[in-house]
C-alpha positions as CSV (number, residue, x, y, z in Angstrom):
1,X,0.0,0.0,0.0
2,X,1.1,3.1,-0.5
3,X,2.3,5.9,2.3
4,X,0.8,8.6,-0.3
5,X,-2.3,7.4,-0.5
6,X,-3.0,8.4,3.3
7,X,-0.9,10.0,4.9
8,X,-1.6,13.7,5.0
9,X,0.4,16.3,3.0
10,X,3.7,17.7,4.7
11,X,4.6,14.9,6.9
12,X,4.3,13.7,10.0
13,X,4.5,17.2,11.2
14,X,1.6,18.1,9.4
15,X,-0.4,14.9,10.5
16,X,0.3,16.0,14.1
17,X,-0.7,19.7,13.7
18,X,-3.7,18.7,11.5
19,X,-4.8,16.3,14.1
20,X,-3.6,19.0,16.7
21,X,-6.4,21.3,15.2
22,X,-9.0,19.4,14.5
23,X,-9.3,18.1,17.9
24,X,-9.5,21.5,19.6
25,X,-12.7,21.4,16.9
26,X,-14.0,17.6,17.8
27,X,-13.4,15.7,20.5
28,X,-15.5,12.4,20.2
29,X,-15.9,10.5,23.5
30,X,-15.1,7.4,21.8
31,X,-11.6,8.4,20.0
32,X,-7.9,6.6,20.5
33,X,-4.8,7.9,20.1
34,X,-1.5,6.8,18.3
35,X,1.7,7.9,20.0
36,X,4.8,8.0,18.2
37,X,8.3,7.1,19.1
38,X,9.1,10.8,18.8
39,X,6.4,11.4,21.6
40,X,3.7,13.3,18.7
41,X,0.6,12.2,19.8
42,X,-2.2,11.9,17.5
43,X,-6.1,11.5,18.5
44,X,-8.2,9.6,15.6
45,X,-11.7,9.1,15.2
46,X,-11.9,5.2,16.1
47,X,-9.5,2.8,16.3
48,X,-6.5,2.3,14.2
49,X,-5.6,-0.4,12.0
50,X,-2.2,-2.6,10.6
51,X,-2.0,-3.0,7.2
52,X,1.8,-4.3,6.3
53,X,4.0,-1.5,7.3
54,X,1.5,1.1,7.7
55,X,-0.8,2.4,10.5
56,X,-4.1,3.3,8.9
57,X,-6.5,5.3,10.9
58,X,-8.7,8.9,10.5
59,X,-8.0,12.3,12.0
60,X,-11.1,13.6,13.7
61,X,-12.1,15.1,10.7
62,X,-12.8,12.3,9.1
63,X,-9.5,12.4,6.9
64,X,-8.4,8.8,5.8
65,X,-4.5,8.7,6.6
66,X,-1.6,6.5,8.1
67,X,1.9,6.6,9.7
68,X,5.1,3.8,9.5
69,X,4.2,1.3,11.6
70,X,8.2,1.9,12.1
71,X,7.1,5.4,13.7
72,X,4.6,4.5,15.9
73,X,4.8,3.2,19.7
74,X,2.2,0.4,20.3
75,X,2.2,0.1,23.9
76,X,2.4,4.2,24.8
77,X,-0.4,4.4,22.5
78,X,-2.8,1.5,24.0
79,X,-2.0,3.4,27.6
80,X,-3.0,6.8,25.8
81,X,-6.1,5.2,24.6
82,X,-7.0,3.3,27.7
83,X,-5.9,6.7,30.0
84,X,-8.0,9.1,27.6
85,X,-11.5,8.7,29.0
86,X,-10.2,8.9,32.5
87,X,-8.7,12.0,31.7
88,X,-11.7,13.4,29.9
89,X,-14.0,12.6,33.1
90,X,-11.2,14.4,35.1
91,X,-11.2,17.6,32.6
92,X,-15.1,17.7,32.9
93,X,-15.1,17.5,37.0
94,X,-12.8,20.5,36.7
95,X,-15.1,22.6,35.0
96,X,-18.0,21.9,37.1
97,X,-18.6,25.2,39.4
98,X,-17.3,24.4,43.2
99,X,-20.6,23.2,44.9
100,X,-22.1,25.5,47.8
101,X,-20.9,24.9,50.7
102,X,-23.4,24.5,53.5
103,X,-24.1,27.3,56.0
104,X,-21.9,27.6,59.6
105,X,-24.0,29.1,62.2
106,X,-21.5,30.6,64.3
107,X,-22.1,31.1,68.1
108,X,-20.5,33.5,70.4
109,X,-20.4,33.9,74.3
110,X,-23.6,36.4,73.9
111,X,-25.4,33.8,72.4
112,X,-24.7,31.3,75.0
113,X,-27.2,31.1,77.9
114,X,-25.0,30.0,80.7
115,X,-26.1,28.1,83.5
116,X,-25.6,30.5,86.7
117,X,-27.4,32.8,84.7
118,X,-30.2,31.2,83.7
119,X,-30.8,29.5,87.2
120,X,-30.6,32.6,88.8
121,X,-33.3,34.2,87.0
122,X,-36.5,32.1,88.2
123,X,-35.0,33.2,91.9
124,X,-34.8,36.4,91.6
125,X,-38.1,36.2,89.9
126,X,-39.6,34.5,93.1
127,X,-38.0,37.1,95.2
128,X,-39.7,39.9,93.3
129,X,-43.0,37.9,93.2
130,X,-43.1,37.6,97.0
131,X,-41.9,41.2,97.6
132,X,-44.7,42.4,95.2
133,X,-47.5,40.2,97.1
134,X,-46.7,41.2,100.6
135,X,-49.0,43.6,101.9
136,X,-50.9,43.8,98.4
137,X,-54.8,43.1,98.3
138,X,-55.8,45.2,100.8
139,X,-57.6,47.6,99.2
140,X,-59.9,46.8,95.9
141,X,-58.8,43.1,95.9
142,X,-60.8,42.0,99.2
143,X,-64.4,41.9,98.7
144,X,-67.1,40.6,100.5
145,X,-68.4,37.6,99.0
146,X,-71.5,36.8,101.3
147,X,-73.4,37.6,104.3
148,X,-76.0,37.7,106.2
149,X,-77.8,38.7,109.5
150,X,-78.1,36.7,112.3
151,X,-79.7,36.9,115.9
152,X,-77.6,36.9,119.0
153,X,-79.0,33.7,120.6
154,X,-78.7,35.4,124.2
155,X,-79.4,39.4,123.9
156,X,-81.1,39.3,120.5
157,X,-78.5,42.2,118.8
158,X,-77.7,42.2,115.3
159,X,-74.7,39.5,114.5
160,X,-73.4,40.3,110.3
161,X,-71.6,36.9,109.0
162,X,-70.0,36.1,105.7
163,X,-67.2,35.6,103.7
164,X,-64.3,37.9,102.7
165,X,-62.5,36.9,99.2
166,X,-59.2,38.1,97.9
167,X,-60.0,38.6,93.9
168,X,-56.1,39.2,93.2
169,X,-54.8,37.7,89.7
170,X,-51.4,36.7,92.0
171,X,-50.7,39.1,95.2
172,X,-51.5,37.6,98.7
173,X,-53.3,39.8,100.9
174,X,-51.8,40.1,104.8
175,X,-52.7,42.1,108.0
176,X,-56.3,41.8,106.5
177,X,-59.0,44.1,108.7
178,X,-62.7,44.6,107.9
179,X,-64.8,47.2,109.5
180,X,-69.0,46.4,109.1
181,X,-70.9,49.6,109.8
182,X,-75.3,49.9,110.0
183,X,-76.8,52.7,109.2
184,X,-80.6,53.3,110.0
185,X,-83.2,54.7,107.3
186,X,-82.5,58.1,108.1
187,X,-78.7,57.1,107.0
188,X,-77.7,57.8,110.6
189,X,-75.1,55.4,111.7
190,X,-76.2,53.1,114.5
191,X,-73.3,51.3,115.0
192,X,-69.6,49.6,113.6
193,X,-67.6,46.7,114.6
194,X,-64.4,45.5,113.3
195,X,-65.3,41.8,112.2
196,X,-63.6,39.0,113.4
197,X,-61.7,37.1,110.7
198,X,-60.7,33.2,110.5
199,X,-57.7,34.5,108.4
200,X,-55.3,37.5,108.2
201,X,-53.5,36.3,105.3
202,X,-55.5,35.6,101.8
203,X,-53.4,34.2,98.8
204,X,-55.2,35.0,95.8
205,X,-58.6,33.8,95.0
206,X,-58.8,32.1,98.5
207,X,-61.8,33.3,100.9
208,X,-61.7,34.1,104.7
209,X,-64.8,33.6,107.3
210,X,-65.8,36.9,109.3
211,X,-68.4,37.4,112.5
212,X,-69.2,41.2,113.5
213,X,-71.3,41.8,116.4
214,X,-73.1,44.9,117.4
215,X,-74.3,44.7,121.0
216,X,-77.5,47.5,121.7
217,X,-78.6,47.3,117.9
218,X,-81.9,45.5,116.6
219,X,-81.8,46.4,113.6
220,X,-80.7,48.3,110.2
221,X,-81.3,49.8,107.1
222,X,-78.2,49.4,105.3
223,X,-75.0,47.9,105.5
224,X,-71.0,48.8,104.8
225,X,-68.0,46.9,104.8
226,X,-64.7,48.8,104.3
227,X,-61.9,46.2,104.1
């Protein structure tokens, strides 16, 4: 066969620099590559064949060409071929953009909650809590929740019992005093007693019993209570 017929004008410099260019152009997933004893490597479009003394094979243009068989090294180029696809797959990885990389939450001392802090809070919370209940209640928080008018059994007077509630949302109520006043229907008063309480202390929402006597009065008109 004749070298002429294939191989492509100018040379094995040419081939290489023809080969060079169209592969910047092509690059087929599926090529091989000829290597020759000179180190010119040369990437064809499918494999290469042996015909007598010549290496027939096509450029990546589709070119029909061939090399000495004399110029060419087997074994580098069945490691070139065999090498090429890893080294595609490697090309490609490079390209791909760098992936995101996921968020840091970064924490400092100010966003620590530290233990002798945070245990300390509910106490002095409590302290305040008790210091804020302590005497409250006295005033609009006590109301009367019942009563009513007895007889004493004995003398007959007028005897006022009920019960006294503390309607605070949290305070306790302490050193609690009621005074129950009568009034006749002229409004005059008639008389006033300071009731007699089963509690002094009231936490909130609890109710306290109360007895007020008035010795010398029979009767009444209307009533006060001034806790």
């Amino acid at each position: 066969m004749d070298r002429s017929a294939f191989t492509a004008p100018g040379g094995l410099a040419a081939l290489l620099g023809l080969a060079l260019l169209t592969g910047l152009a092509t690059l087929p997933a599926g090529a091989d590559w000829l290597v020759t004893r000179q180190g010119g490597r040369v990437e064809i479009r499918g494999a290469w064949e042996v015909k007598g003394k010549l290496v027939v094979f096509r450029t990546l243009d589709g070119t029909l060409s061939s090399l000495r068989t004399s110029e060419v090294d087997f074994e580098a180029s069945r490691k070139a071929t065999e090498e090429a696809p890893r080294a595609r797959a490697a090309a490609a990885a490079a390209k791909q953009p760098p992936g995101k990389k996921p968020s840091v939450l970064v924490l400092t001392d100010k966003d620590v909650r530290h233990v002798e802090e945070t245990s300390a809070a509910p106490a002095d919370a409590a302290s305040e809590a008790a210091g804020e209940g302590e005497g409250e209640g006295e005033g609009d928080d006590l109301t009367v929740a019942t009563w009513e008018r007895a007889s004493d059994p004995g003398a007959g007077h007028v005897v006022i019992t009920g019960t006294l509630r503390n309607a605070a949302a949290s305070s306790t109520a302490t050193g609690i005093l009621l005074l129950v006043s009568l009034y006749d229907e002229s409004g005059q008063q008639t008389g006033a007693a300071e009731a007699v309480l089963t509690a002094t202390a009231l936490p909130a929402g609890q109710q306290s019993g109360f007895r007020a006597e008035f010795p010398g009065v029979f009767s009444f008109s209307r009533i006060e209570f001034a806790p």
